[in-house]
C-alpha positions as a Markdown table, in Angstrom:
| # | Residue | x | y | z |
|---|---|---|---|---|
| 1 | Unk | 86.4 | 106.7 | 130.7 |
| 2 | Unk | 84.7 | 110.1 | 129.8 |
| 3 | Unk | 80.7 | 109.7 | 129.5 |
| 4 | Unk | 79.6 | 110.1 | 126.2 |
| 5 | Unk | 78.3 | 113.8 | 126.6 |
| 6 | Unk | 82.3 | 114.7 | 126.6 |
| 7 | Unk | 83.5 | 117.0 | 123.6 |
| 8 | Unk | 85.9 | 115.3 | 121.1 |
| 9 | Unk | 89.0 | 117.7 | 122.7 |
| 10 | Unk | 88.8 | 115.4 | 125.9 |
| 11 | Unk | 87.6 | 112.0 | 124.3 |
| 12 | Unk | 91.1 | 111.9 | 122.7 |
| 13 | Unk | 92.8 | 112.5 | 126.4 |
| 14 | Unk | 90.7 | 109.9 | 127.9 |
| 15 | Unk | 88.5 | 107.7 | 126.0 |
| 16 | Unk | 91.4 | 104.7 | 126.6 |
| 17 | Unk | 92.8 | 105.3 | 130.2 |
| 18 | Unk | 91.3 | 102.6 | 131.6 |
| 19 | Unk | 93.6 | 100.8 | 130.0 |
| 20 | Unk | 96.2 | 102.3 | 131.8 |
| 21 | Unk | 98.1 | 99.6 | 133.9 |
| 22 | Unk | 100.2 | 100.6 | 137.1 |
| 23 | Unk | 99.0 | 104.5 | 137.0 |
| 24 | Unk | 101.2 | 105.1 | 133.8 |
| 25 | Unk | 99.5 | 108.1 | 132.6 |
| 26 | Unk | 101.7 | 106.9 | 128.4 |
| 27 | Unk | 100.3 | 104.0 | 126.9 |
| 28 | Unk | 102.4 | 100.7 | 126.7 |
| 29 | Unk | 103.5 | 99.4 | 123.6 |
| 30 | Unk | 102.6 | 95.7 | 123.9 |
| 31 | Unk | 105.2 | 94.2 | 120.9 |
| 32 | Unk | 104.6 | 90.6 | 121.5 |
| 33 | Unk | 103.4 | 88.7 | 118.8 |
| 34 | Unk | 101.6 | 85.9 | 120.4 |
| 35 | Unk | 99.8 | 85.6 | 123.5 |
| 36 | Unk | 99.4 | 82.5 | 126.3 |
| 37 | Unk | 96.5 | 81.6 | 127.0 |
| 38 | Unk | 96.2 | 79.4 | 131.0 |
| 39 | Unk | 93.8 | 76.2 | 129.7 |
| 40 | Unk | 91.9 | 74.5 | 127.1 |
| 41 | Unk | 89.3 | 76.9 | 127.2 |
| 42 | Unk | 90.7 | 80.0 | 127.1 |
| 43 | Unk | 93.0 | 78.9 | 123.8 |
| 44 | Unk | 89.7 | 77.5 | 122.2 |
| 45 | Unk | 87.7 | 81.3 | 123.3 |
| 46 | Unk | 90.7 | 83.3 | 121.9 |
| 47 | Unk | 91.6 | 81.4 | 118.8 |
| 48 | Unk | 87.6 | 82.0 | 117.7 |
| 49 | Unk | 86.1 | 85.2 | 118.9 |
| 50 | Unk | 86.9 | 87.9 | 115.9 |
| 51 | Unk | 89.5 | 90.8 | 116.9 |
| 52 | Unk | 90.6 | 89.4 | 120.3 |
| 53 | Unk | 93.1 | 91.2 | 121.4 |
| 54 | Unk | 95.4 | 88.9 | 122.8 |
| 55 | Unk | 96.0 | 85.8 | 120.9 |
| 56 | Unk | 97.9 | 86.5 | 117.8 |
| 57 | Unk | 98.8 | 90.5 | 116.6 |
| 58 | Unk | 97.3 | 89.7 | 113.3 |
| 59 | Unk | 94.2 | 89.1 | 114.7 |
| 60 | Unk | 94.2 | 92.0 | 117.4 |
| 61 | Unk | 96.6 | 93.3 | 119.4 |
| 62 | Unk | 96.1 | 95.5 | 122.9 |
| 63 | Unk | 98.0 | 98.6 | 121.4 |
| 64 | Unk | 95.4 | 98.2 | 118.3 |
| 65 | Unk | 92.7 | 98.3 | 120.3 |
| 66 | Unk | 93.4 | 101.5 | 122.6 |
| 67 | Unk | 93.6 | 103.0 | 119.2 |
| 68 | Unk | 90.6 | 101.4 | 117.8 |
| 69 | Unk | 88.9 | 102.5 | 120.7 |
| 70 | Unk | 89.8 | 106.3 | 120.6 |
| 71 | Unk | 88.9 | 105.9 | 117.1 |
| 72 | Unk | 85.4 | 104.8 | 117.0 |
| 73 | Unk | 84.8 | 107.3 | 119.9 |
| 74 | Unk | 85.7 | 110.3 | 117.8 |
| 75 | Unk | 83.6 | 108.8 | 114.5 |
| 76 | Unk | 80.6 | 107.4 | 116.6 |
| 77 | Unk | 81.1 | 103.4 | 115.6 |
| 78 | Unk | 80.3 | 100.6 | 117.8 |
| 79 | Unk | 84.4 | 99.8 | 117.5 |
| 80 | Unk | 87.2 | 100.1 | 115.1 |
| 81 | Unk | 90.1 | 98.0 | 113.5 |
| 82 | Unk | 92.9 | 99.1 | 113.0 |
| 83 | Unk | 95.4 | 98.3 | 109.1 |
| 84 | Unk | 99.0 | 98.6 | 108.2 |
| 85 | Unk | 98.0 | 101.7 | 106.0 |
| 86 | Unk | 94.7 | 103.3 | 104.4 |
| 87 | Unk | 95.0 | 101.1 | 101.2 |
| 88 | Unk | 95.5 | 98.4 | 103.2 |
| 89 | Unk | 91.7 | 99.5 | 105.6 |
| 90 | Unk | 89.9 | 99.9 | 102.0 |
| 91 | Unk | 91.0 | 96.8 | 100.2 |
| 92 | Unk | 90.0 | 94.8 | 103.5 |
| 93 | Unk | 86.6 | 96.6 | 103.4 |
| 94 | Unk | 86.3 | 96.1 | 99.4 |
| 95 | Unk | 87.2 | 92.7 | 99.5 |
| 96 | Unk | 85.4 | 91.8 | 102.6 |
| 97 | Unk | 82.4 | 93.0 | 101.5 |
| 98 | Unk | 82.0 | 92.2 | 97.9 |
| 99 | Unk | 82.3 | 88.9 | 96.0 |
| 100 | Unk | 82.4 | 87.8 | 91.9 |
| 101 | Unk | 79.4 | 89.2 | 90.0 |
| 102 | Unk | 78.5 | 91.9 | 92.6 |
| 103 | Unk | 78.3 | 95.5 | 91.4 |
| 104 | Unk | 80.2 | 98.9 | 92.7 |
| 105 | Unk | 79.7 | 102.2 | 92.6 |
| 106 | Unk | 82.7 | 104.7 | 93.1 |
| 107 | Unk | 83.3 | 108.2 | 92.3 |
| 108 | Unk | 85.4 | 109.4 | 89.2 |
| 109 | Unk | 87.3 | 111.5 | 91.6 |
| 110 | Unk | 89.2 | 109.6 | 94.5 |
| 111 | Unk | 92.9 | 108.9 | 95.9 |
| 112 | Unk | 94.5 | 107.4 | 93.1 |
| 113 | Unk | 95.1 | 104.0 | 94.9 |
| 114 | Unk | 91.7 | 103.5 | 95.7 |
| 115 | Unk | 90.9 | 104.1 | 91.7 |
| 116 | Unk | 93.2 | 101.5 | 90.8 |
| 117 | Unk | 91.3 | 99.2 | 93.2 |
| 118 | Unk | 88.4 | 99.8 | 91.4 |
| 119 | Unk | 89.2 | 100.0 | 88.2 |
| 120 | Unk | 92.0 | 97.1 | 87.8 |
| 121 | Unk | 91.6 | 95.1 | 90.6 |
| 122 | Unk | 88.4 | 94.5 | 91.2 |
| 123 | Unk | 87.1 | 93.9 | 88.0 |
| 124 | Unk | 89.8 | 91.5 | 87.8 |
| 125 | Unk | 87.5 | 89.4 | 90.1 |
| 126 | Unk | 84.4 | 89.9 | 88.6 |
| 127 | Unk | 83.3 | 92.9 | 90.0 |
| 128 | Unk | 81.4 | 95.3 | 88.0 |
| 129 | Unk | 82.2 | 98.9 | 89.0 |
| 130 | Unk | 79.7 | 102.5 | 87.8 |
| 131 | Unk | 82.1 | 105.0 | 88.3 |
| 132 | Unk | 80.1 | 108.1 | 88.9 |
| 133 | Unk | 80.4 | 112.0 | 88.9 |
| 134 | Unk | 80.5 | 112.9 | 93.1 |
| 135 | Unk | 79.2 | 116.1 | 92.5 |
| 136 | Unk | 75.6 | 114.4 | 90.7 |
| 137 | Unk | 73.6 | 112.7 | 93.2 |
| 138 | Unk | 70.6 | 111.7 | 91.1 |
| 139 | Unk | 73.6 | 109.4 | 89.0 |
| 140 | Unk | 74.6 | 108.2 | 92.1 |
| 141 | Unk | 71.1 | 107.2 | 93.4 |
| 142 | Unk | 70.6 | 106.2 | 89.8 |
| 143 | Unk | 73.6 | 104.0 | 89.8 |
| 144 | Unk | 72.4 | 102.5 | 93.7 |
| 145 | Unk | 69.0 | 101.5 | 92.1 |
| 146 | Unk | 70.7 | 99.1 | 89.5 |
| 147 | Unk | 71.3 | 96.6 | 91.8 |
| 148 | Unk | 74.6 | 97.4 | 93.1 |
| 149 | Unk | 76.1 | 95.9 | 96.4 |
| 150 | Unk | 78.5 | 98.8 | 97.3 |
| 151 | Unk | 78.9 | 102.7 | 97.1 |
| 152 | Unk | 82.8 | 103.9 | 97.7 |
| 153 | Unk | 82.8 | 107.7 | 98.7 |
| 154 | Unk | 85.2 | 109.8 | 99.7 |
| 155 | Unk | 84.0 | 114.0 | 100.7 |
| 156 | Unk | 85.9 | 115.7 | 99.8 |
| 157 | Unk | 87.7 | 114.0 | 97.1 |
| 158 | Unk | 91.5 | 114.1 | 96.6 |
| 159 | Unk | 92.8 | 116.8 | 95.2 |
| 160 | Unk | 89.8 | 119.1 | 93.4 |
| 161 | Unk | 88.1 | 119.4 | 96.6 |
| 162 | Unk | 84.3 | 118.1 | 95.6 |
| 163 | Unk | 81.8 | 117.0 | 97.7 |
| 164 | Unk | 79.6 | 114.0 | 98.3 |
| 165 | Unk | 75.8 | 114.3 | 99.7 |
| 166 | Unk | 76.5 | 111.9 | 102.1 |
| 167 | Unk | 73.0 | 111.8 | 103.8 |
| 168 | Unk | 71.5 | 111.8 | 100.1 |
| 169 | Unk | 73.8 | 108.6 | 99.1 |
| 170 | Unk | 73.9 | 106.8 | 102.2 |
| 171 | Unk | 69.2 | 106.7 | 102.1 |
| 172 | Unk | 69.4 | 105.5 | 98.2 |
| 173 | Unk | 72.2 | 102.8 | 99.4 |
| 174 | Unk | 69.8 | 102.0 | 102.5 |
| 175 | Unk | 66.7 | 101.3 | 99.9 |
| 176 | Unk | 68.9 | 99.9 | 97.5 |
| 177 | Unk | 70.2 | 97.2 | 100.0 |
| 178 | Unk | 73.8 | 98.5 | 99.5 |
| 179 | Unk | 76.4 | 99.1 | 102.1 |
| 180 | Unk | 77.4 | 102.8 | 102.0 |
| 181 | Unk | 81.8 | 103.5 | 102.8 |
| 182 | Unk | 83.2 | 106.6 | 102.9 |
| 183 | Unk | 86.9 | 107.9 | 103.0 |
| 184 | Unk | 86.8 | 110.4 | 106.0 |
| 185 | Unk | 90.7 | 110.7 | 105.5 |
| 186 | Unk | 90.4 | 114.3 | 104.4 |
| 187 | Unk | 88.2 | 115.9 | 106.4 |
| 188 | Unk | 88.9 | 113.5 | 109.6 |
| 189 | Unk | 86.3 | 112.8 | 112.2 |
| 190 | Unk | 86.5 | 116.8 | 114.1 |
| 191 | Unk | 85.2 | 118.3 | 110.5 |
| 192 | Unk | 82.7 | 115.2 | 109.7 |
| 193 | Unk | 81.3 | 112.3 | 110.8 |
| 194 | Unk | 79.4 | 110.3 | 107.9 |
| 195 | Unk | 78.2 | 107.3 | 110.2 |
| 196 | Unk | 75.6 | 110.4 | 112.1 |
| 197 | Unk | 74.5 | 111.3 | 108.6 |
| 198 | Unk | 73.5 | 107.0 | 107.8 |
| 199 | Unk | 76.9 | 105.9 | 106.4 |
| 200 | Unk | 77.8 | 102.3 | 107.1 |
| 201 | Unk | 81.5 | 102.2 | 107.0 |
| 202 | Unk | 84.0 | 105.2 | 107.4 |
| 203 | Unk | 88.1 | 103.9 | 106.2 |
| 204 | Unk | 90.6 | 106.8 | 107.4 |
| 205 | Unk | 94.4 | 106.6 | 106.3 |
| 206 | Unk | 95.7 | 107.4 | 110.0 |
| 207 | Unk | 99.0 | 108.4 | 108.5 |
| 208 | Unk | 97.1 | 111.6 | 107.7 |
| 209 | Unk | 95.8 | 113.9 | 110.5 |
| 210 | Unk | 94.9 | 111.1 | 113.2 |
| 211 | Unk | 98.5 | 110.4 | 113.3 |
| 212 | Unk | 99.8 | 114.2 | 112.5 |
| 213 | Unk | 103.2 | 114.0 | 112.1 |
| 214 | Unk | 104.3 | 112.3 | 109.2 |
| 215 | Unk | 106.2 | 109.4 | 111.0 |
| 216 | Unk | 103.7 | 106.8 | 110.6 |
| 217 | Unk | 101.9 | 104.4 | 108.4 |
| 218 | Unk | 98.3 | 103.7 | 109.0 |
| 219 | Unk | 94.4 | 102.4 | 108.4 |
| 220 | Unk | 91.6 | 102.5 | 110.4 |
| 221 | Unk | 87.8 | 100.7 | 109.8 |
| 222 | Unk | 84.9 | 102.2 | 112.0 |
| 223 | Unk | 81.7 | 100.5 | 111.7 |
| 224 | Unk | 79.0 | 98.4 | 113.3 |
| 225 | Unk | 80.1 | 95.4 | 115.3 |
| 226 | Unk | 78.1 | 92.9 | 112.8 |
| 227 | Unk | 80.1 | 94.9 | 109.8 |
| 228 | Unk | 83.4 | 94.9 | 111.2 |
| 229 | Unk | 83.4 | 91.2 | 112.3 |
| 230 | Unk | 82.8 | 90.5 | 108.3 |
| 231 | Unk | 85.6 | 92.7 | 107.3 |
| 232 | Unk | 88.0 | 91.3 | 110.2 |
| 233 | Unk | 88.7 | 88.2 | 108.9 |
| 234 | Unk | 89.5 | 89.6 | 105.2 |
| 235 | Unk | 92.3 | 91.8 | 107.6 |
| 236 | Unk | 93.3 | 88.6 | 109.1 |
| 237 | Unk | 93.7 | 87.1 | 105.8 |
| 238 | Unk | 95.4 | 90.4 | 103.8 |
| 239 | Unk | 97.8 | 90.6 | 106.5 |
| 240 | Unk | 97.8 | 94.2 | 106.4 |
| 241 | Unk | 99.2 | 94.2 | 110.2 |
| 242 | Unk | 99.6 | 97.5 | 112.0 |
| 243 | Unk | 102.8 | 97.3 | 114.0 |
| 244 | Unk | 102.4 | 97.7 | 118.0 |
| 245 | Unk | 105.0 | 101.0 | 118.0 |
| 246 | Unk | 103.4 | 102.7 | 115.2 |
| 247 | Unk | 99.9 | 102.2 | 116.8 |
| 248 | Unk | 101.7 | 104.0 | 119.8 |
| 249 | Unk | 103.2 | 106.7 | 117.7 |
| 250 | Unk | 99.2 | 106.5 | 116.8 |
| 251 | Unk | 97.8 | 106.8 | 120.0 |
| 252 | Unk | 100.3 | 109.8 | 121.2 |
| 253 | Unk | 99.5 | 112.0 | 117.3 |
| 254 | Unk | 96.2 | 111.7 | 118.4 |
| 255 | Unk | 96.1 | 113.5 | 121.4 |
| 256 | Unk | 96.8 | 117.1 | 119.4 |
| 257 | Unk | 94.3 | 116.1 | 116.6 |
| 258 | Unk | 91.8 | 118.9 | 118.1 |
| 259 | Unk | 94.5 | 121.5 | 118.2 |
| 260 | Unk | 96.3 | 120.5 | 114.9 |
| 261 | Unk | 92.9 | 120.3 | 113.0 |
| 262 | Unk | 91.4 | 124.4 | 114.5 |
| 263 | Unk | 95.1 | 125.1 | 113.4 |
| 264 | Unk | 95.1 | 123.6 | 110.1 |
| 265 | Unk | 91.9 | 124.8 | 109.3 |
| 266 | Unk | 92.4 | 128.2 | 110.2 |
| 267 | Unk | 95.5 | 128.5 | 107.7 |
| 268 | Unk | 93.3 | 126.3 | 104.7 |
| 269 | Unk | 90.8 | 129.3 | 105.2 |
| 270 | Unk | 92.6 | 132.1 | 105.2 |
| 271 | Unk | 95.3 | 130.8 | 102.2 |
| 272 | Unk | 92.2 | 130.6 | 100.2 |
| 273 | Unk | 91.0 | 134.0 | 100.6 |
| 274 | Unk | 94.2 | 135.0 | 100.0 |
| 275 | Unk | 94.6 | 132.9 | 96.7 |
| 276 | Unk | 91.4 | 134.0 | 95.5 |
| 277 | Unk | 92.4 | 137.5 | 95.6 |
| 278 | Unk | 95.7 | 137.1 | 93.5 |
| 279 | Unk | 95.6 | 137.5 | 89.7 |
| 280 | Unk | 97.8 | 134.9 | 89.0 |
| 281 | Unk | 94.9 | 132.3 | 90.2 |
| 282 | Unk | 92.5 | 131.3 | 88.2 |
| 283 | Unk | 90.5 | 129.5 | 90.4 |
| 284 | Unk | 90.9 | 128.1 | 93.9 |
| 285 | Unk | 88.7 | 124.7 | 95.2 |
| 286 | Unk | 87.9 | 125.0 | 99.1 |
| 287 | Unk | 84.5 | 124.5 | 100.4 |
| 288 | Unk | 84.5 | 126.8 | 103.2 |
| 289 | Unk | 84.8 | 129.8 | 100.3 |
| 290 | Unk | 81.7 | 131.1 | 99.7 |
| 291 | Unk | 82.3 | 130.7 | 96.4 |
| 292 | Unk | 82.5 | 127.1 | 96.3 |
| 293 | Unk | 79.4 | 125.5 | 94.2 |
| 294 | Unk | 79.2 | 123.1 | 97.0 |
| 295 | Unk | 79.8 | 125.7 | 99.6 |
| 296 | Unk | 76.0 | 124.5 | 101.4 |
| 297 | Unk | 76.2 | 121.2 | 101.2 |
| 298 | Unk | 80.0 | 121.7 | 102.8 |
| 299 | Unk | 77.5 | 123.7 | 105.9 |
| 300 | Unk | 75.6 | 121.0 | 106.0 |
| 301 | Unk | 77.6 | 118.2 | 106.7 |
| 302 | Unk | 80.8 | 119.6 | 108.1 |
| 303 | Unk | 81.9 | 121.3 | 110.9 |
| 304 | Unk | 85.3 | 122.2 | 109.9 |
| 305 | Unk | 86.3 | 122.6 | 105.8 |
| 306 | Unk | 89.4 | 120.3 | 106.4 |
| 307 | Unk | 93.2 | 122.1 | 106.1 |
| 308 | Unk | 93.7 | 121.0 | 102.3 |
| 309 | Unk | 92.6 | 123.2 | 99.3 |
| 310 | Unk | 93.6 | 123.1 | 95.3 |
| 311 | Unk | 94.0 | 125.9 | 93.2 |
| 312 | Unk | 94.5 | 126.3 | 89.4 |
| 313 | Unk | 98.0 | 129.0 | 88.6 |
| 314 | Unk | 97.5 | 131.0 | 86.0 |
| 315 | Unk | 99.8 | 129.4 | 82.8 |
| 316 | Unk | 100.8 | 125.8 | 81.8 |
| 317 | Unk | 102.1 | 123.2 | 83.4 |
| 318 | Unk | 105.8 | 124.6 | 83.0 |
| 319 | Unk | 104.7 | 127.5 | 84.7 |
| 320 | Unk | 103.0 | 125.6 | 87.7 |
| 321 | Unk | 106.2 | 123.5 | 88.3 |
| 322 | Unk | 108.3 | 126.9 | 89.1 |
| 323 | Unk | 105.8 | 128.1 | 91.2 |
| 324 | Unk | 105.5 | 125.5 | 93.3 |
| 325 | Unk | 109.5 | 124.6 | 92.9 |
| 326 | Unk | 109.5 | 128.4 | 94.7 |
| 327 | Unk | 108.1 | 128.1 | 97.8 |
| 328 | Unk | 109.6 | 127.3 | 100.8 |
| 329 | Unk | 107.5 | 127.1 | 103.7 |
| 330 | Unk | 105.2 | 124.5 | 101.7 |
| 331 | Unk | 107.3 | 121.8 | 101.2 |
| 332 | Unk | 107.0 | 119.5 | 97.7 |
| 333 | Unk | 106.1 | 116.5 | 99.3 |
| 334 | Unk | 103.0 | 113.9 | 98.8 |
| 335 | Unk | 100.9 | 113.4 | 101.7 |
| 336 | Unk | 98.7 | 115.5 | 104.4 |
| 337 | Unk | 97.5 | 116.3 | 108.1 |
| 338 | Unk | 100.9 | 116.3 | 109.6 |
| 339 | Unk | 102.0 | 119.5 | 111.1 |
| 340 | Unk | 104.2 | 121.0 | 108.2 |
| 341 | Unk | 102.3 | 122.4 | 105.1 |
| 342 | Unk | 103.3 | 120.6 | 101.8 |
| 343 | Unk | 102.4 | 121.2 | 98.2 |
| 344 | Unk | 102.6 | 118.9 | 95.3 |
| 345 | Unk | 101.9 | 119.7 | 92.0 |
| 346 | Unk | 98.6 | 117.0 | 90.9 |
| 347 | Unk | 99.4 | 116.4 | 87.7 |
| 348 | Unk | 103.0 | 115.2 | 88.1 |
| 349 | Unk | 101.9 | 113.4 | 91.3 |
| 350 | Unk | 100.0 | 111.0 | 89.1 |
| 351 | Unk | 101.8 | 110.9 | 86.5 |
| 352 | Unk | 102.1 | 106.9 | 85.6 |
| 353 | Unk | 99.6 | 105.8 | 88.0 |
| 354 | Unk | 96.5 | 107.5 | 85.8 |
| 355 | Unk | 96.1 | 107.9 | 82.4 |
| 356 | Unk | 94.6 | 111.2 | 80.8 |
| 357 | Unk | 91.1 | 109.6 | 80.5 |
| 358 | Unk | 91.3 | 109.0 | 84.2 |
| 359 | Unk | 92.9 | 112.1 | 84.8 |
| 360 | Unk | 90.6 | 114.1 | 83.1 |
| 361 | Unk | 87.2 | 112.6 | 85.0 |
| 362 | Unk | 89.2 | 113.2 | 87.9 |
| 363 | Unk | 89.6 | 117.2 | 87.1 |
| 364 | Unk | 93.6 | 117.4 | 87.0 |
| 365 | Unk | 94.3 | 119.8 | 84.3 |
| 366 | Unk | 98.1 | 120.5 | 84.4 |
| 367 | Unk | 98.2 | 123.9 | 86.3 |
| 368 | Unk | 96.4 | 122.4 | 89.2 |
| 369 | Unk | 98.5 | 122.4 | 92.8 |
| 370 | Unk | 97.1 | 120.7 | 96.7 |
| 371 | Unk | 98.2 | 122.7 | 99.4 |
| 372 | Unk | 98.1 | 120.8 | 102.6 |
| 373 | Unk | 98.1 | 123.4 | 104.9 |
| 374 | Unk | 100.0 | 122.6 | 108.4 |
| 375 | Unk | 100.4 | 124.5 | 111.7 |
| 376 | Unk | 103.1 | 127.2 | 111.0 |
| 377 | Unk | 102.3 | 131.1 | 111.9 |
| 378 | Unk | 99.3 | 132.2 | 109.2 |
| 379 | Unk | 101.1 | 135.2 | 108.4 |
| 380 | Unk | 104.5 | 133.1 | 107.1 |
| 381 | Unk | 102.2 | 130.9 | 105.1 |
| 382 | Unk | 100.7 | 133.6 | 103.4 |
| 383 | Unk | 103.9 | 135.0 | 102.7 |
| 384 | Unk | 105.4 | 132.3 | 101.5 |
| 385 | Unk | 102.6 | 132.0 | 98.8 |
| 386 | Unk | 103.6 | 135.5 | 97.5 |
| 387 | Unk | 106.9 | 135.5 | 97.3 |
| 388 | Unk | 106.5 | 132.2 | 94.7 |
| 389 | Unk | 103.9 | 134.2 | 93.0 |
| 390 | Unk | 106.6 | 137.1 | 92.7 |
């Protein structure tokens, strides 16, 4: 195993050999769904120590925990567990963690799943949620000091691109006797690690860039052990169960995570500088722009501004649609961090899941288009972009 002074590019080549059985340099896919145990004791010892890996794949699973493992390595957590999706991490966190008259505090921008939990499903169980501008850190600390139990964040926010203070939030949920959980999904733990800037809980959809190639689904929970023992048995009781070959496909996406991000990142730059030299933009959302009103904070707390960037075309809605019907490099597709770029066009992605209230506080205006940005050539991208524009 490498020591802990080894650079993320080489934790996610080696942080889980010593797992490796026989010399077999490829993980194994362990598919069995129970395990034997040889006496008495050991049944007893398995059937009640939280996240044991061999006893029943719902409660652990060795294929889980090599990617647990590699997980909380790269996000600096005492371990990791590992969910059938990323709705399926957060609702095991959110409903782990809090209980009838508890209060909540969540953005007005995040993925729109993780609004519905808040805003439908939770208060269904008497949960009081403070939904809160991202962008205004004295509401959120505001919001903290009214007794709340739990702050949902998520830097940068799905799709306009704003920024969180995580250091800021995560001290006024510390006073406030709140636990602090953030979505690291879009920036991904090689741009940004919350848990070294004081966040308690990071959630990661691993079908995004941990698992890079758009073939699996995937959640993942990094946290202290005392935290993650709580949340395990709301896992174990969701039955949001990661399957053993799609925590391989896991385990062998992550092994190009540091190439794939530099790449991704690269294009996400330089299609923003491009974009915000075109007339036909009106504005283009991407922290690592200088232009950004977040732009220092995104210095502060990153180390990488993430592949994905929104922009706002020029026209109405109509006018968006055949731009982004037009390109064809940047495929019309939902989802991110795989290694082809995609595009979808925000406000007919939500369409039926938000309403224009919710909408609206989450800044999609109907000319406003993601690009994910992938690993293609730079140049082709850039092209592409063009030629639609033409």
């Amino acid at each position: 195993m490498p020591a802990p002074t080894e650079r993320p590019d080489t934790v996610l080549i080696h942080a889980d050999r010593e797992d490796a059985h026989g010399g077999a340099l490829a993980p194994s896919i362990h598919p069995s769904v129970t395990y034997a145990a040889r006496d008495a004791g050991e049944f007893a010892e398995m059937a009640t120590r939280p996240r044991h890996p061999r006893f029943y794949t719902r409660y652990g699973n060795p294929t889980h925990e090599r990617a647990a493992r590699l997980i909380a390595r790269l996000e600096g957590g005492d371990g990791a567990l590992m969910t059938a999706s990323g709705m399926g991490a957060i609702s095991a966190v959110l409903l782990g963690l809090l209980a009838a008259g508890d209060r909540a505090v969540a953005q007005t921008s995040h993925y729109m799943g993780t609004t519905q939990l808040f805003t439908e499903l939770l208060p269904r169980f008497g949960v009081r949620v403070d939904l809160v501008d991202q962008a205004d850190t004295a509401a959120l600390v505001a919001a903290l000091r009214r007794g709340a139990k739990l702050v949902m964040l998520e830097t940068p926010s799905n799709p306009t691109m704003t920024l969180t203070d995580l250091r800021a939030v995560a001290d006024a949920a510390r006073a406030a006797g709140a636990i602090s959980v953030a979505d690291n999904t879009f920036a991904c733990p090689l741009n940004q690690q919350p848990l070294a800037l004081g966040i308690d809980v990071v959630v990661h959809s691993a079908t995004k860039y941990l698992g890079g190639h758009h073939d699996l689904i995937a959640g993942a929970i990094v946290a202290r052990d005392e935290l993650l023992d709580r949340i395990w048995h709301s896992t174990i009781a969701l039955g949001a169960t990661l399957g053993a070959f799609d925590a391989w496909l896991l385990l062998r996406g992550m092994r190009t995570l540091s190439l794939r991000v530099a790449r991704a990142n690269q294009n996400a730059m330089a299609v923003a500088r491009f974009l915000e030299g075109r007339p036909e933009v009106e504005a283009v959302h991407y922290p690592g722009l200088e232009s950004h009103p977040q732009h220092a904070l995104a210095r502060a707390q990153m180390r990488g501004f993430g592949g994905v960037l929104a922009m706002r075309l020029r026209g109405d809605y109509a006018r968006t649609a055949r731009f982004v019907s037009r390109l064809r490099l940047f495929t019309q597709a939902v989802s991110l961090g795989g290694v082809e770029s995609l595009v979808v066009h925000a406000a007919a992605m939500v369409a039926g899941t938000l309403d224009e209230p919710q909408m609206q506080a989450a800044g999609i205006v109907p000319n406003l288009v993601r690009l994910a940005c992938g690993v293609e050539a730079t140049e082709d991208l850039l092209a592409d972009l063009e030629q639609a524009m033409r």
